[in-house]
C-alpha positions in Angstrom: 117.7 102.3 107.6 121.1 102.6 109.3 122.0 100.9 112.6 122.8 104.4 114.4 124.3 103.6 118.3 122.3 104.2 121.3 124.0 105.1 124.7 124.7 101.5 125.6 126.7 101.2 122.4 123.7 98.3 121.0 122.8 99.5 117.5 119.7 101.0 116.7 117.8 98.4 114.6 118.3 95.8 117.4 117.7 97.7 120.0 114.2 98.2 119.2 113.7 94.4 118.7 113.9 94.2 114.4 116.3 91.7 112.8 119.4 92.2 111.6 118.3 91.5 107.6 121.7 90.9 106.6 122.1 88.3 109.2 119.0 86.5 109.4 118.5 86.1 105.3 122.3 86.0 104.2 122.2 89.6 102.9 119.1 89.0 100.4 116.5 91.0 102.0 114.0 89.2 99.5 114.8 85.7 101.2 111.0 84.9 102.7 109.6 81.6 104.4 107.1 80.0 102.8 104.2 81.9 104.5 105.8 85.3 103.1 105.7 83.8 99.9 102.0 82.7 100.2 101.5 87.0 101.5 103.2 88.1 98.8 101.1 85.8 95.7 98.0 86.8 97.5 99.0 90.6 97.3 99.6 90.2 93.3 96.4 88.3 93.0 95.0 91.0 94.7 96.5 94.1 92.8 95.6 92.1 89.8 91.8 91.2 90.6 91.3 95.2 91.7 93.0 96.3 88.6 91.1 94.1 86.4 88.0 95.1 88.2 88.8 99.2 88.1 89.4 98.9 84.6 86.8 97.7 83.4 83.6 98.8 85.4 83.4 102.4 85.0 82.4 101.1 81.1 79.6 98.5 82.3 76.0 99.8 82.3 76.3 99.4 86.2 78.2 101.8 86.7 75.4 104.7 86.0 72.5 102.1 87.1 73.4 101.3 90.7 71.8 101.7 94.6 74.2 104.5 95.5 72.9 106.5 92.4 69.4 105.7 93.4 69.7 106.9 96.7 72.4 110.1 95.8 70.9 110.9 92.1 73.2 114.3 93.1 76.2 112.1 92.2 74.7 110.6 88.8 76.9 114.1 87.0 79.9 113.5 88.4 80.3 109.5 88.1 78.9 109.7 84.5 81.6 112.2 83.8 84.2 110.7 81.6 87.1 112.5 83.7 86.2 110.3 86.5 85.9 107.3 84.9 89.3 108.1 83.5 90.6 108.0 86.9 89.2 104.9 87.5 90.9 103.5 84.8 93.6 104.9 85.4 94.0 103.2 89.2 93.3 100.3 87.7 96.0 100.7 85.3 98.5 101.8 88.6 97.4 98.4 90.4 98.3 96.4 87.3 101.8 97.4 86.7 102.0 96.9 90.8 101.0 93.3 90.0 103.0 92.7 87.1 106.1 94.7 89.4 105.5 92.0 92.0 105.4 89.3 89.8 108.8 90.4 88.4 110.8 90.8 91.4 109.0 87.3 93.0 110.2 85.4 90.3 113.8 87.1 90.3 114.2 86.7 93.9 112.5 83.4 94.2 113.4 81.3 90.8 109.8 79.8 89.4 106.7 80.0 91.4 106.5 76.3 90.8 109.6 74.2 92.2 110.9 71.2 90.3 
């Protein structure tokens, strides 16, 4: 986003009351305190949880043998379909490379997860 000027010559960004990033974190807009750091491992232990979970459940016998079958039997043909268990997969498969993504750039912004 670029600072663009307002009329009373007060850029943009601050105007509107958000930080300067190049001021506040030296220019490294990955710079977080320690409670963005906490956000951010509970996001990858999220996309990695969901991931595991989307991969793996459209195989289990509950997937066909659940309450929302039971009480929908119109929806046993298309959830049994191996198109959409496919694309359940495959979203599992999207929020595992997001994981793996935010492990990555945490540990190249922020040096080991463990300090020593």
């Amino acid at each position: 986003m670029t600072s663009k000027s307002v009329s009373n010559g007060m850029p943009l960004r601050i105007s509107l009351g958000f930080p300067d990033p190049s001021i506040e974190n030296r220019g490294n807009p990955r710079s977080r305190s320690w409670w963005g750091k906490a956000w951010t491992i509970l996001y990858i232990l999220y996309s990695l949880e969901v991931g595991s979970f989307l991969i793996f459940i459209p195989w289990f016998p509950f997937w066909d043998n659940n309450y929302l079958l039971f009480k929908c039997p119109s929806l046993r043909p298309f959830l049994a379909s191996p198109f959409v268990k496919g694309a359940v997969l495959g979203l599992g498969i999207v929020n595992l490379i997001i994981g793996l993504h935010e492990i990555v750039h945490f540990r190249k912004s922020q040096g080991n997860f463990f300090p020593q």
